[in-house]
DRENKERO-408015 format. One record per residue (C-alpha): residue in three letters; x, y, z. Coordinates in steps of 0.1 Angstrom, whole numbers, plus 5000, padded with zeros to 4 digits. Example, Ala and Ser with C-alpha at 12.3 -4.5 7.8 and 13.67 -1.06 7.14 Angstrom:
% residues 2
ala512349555078 ser513749895071 
//
This chain:
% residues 423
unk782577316342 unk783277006326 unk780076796337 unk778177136327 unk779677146289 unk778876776283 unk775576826301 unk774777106275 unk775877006247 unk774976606247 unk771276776261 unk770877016233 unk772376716204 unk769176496219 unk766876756213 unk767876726176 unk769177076176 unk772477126149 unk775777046162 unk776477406155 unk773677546176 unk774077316200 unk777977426204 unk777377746204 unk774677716229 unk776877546250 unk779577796251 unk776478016256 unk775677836293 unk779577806302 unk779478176297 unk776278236322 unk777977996342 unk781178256350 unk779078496358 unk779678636329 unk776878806304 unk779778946279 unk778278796251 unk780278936225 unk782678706233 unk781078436213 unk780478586181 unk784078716180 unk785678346194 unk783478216160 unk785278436136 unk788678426150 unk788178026148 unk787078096107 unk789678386105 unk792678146091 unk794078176053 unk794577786057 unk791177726057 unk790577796024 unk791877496013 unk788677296027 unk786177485999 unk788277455968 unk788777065975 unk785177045975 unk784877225945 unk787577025929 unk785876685935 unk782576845926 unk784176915892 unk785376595892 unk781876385895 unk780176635871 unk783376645842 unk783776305843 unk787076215860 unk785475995888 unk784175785861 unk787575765845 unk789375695880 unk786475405887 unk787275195845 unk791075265850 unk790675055883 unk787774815870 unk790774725838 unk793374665867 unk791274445892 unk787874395880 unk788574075862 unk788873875896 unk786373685915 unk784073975935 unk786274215906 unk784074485914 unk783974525952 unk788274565949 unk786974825921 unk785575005948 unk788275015972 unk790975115946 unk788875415933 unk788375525965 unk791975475977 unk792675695937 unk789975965944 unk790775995981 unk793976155970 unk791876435955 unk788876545977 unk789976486010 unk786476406017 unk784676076029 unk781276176018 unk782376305983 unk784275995979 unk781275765987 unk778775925967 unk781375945936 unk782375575937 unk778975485950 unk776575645922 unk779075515896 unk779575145908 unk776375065924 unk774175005896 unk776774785875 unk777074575913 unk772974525908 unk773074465874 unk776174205884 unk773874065912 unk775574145937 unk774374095970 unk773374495974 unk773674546017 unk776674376013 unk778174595986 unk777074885999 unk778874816035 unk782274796019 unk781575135997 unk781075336027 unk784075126046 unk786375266021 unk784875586013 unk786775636052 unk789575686038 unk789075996018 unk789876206051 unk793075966060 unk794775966031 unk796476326015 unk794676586010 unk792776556040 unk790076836054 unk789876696089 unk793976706087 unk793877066079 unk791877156110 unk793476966130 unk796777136119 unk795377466124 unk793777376160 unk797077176171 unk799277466151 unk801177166135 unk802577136097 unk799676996076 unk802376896051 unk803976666075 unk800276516087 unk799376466052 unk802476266048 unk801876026081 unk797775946063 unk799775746034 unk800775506048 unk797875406079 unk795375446044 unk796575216019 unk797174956051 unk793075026056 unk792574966018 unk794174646020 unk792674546052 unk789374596034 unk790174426004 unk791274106022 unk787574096042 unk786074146011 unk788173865998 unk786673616016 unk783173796017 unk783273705974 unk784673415984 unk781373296005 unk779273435983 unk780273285947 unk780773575928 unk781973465892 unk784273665871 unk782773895852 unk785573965825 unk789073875814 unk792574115817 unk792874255786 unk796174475782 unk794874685756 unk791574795778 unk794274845807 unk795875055781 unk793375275768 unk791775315804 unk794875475817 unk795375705789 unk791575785790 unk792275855828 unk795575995823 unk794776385833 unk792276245859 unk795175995877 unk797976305872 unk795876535892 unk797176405929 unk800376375917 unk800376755911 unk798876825944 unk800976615966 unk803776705945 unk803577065949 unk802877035982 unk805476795993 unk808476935971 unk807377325988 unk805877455956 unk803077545970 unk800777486002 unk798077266009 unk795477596003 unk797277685973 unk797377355957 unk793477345964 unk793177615941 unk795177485916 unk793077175918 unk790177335912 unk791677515880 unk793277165869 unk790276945875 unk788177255855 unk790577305830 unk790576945822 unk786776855826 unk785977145802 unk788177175776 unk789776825773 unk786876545781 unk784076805774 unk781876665801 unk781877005820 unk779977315810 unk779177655820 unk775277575833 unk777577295858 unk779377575877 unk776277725895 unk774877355907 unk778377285917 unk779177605934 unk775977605956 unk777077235967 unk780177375973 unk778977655991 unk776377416015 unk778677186025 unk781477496037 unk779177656053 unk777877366073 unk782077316081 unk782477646090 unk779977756116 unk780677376129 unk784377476130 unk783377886145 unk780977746169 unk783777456183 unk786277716187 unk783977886209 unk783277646228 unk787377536227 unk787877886245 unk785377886276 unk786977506279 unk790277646282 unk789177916305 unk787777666327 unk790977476326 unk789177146316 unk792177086293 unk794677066329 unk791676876343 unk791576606318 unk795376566316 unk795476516354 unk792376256353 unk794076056330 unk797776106345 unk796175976379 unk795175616359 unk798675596343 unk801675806331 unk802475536302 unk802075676270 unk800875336255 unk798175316279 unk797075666276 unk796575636237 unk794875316245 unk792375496266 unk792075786246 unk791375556215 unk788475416237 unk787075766242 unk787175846204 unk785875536196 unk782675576216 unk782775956209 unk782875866173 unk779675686176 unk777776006186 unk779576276171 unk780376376131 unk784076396122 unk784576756122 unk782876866158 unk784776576178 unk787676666164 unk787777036172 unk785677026204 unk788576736217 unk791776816200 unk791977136223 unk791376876249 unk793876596246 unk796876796228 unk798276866264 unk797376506275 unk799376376242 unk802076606246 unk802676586284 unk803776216280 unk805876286252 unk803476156222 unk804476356193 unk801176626181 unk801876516144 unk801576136153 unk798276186175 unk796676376149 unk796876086121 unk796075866154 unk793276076155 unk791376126122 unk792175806114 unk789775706149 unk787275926141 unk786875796106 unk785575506117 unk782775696141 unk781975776099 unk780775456095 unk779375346129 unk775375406139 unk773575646148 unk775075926138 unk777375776105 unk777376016075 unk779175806052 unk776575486065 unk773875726056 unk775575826021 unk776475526012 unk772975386021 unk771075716001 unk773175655970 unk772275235972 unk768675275982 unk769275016006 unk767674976044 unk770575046067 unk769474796090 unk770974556061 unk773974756056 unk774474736093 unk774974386095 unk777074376068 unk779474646084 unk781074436112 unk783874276098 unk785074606082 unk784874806115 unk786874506132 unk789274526110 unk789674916107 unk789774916145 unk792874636143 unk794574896122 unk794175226144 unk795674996173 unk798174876148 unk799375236138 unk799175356172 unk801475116185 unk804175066157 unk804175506149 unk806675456125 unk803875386099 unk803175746102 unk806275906111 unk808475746087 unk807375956058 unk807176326072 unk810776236090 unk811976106054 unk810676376037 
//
């Protein structure tokens, strides 16, 4: 059952067929493969996988950092962090990272992240001459780690596949994402460094100043989600909503960049890209139930008990998996077609589920990134206008570096457990 599931599925994703189709069809042939032609089974295994209140939370993110691009707040985020940093050599590529690090405590998206910071900072990077694949490459490095640190969307189906508190896997993304944003910002160090980039402006303390009171609202808004959500106020799909309210109340009435004929554009966006997560997440749980019917779940954990019954070399060879996986595979699909999958593994040599779910995303993340199948690459890539052979190139040293970091958090845990066990 397992060779005929990856058969399918990998068979039907090279005939170009949507990863939603092609899951579905999948479950479709494990179902004829039982013997069985009880085909309601599917449809109602794709609503009970939608069926979950938590869910929620994934469209009013997206909502809130569609508000966000149109009322002005990304733009605010992106000078606030220019004032702090962008007076240093290569100013603007740190710029980057920082704003993304800012806004990825809003969206918990990757792809709204890049094409926020991106359509904002590429054109002063041209105008700065800076060397464009180059740029480009670190954008979509960092807009990565939209999804690892809090909020996170793949955290919140991973939570409700694995049946673990989101609260406590949004606290272990902190840490493992500023550690990436510094990783990044030390390659890109040295990448400024080779290339000769000049300063382009001088600290000033009063343009500091007025940028963080002009970003005040913007910078207070993931305060009062992971506030809320930390101190119990609220939950993650309730603090969504209020996100959405904040970040509307605030583009509208306060910085006046919103407006009425905004909310249809932004709402249809909204509505596309939850939708497309949605039947990807119906469709996977599908798929997750003939799996577990066939048992693969018991015959996975015994193939890789048989190579070793150490927990550090099962995470090491799991990583491997996700790694390559992550090359094929979007975000979303990999992680609820194998969470199902490698949750018993995990859990049978005592690795804790909150731990392997940071462990996790934070792998996946960089499949984001990596060819051929890299939404953020192709984002980042769209909003540029670049040639992605370019970008490519450019990429390696911050996938080597990302990759140091997954092995570095998967081996010292206490960089994500030590906040949800403090707090």
């Amino acid at each position: 059952m397992l060779y005929i599931f990856l058969i399918s599925l990998f068979g039907l994703l090279l005939l170009n067929i949507p990863v939603a189709f092609a899951l579905a069809g999948s479950s479709l042939i494990m179902l004829l493969s039982m013997n069985n032609t009880s085909f309601e089974i599917i449809s109602q295994s794709m609503v009970r996988g939608i069926d979950n209140f938590t869910l929620l939370a994934i469209p009013f993110f997206m909502l809130a950092g569609e508000i966000m691009n149109k009322g002005g707040l990304s733009r605010r985020i992106v000078r606030f962090a220019q004032s702090l940093i962008g007076f240093v050599t290569g100013g603007l590529g740190y710029v980057s990272v920082v704003a993304s690090m800012i806004f990825a405590g809003i969206s918990g998206s990757a792809i709204a992240d890049t094409s926020a910071i991106g359509s904002i900072l590429f054109p002063i990077m041209r105008d700065e001459k800076y060397k464009m694949p180059k740029a480009t490459a670190l954008i979509a490095a960092a807009g990565t780690i939209g999804p690892v640190i809090p909020p996170s969307i793949p955290m919140i189906l991973y939570g409700v596949v694995a049946g673990v508190s989101i609260v406590k896997l949004f606290l272990g993304g902190a840490i493992p994402g500023i550690i990436i944003g510094l990783s990044l910002m030390v390659v890109w160090y040295f990448t400024s460094r080779k290339d000769g980039y000049t300063k382009v402006s001088k600290l000033s303390l009063r343009e500091v100043w007025e940028s963080f009171i002009d970003a005040f609202l913007a910078l207070l808004l993931p305060l009062i989600i992971l506030g809320g959500i930390i101190s119990g106020i609220y939950t993650p799909t309730e603090a969504a909503v209020i996100a959405v309210v904040y970040a509307f109340i605030v583009s509208t009435f306060v910085y006046k960049e919103f407006s009425i004929k905004d909310i249809l554009p932004s709402s249809i966006a909204t509505a596309k890209g939850t939708a497309t997560v949605m039947l990807v997440c119906g469709a996977a749980t599908a798929a997750a139930y003939f799996i577990t019917i066939a048992q693969i779940p018991a015959a996975m954990s015994s193939l890789l008990l048989s190579i070793s019954t150490n927990r550090y070399v099962i995470l090491f060879l799991i990583n491997i998996l996700l790694l390559v996986v992550g090359m094929v595979m979007d975000l979303t699909p990999a992680l609820l077609i194998l969470a199902p999958i490698l949750l018993p593994v995990v859990t049978q040599v005592g690795i804790d589920p909150i731990f392997f779910g940071v462990v996790m995303v934070v792998n996946l993340c960089i499949g984001l990134i990596t060819p051929p199948v890299g939404t953020v690459l192709f984002t980042a890539c769209g909003v540029s206008r670049e040639d992605i052979t370019g970008v490519i190139k450019n990429l390696w040293p911050y996938l080597i570096v990302m990759i140091a970091v997954l092995f570095l958090i998967t081996y010292v845990p206490q960089l994500v457990m030590w906040l949800p066990n403090a707090l």
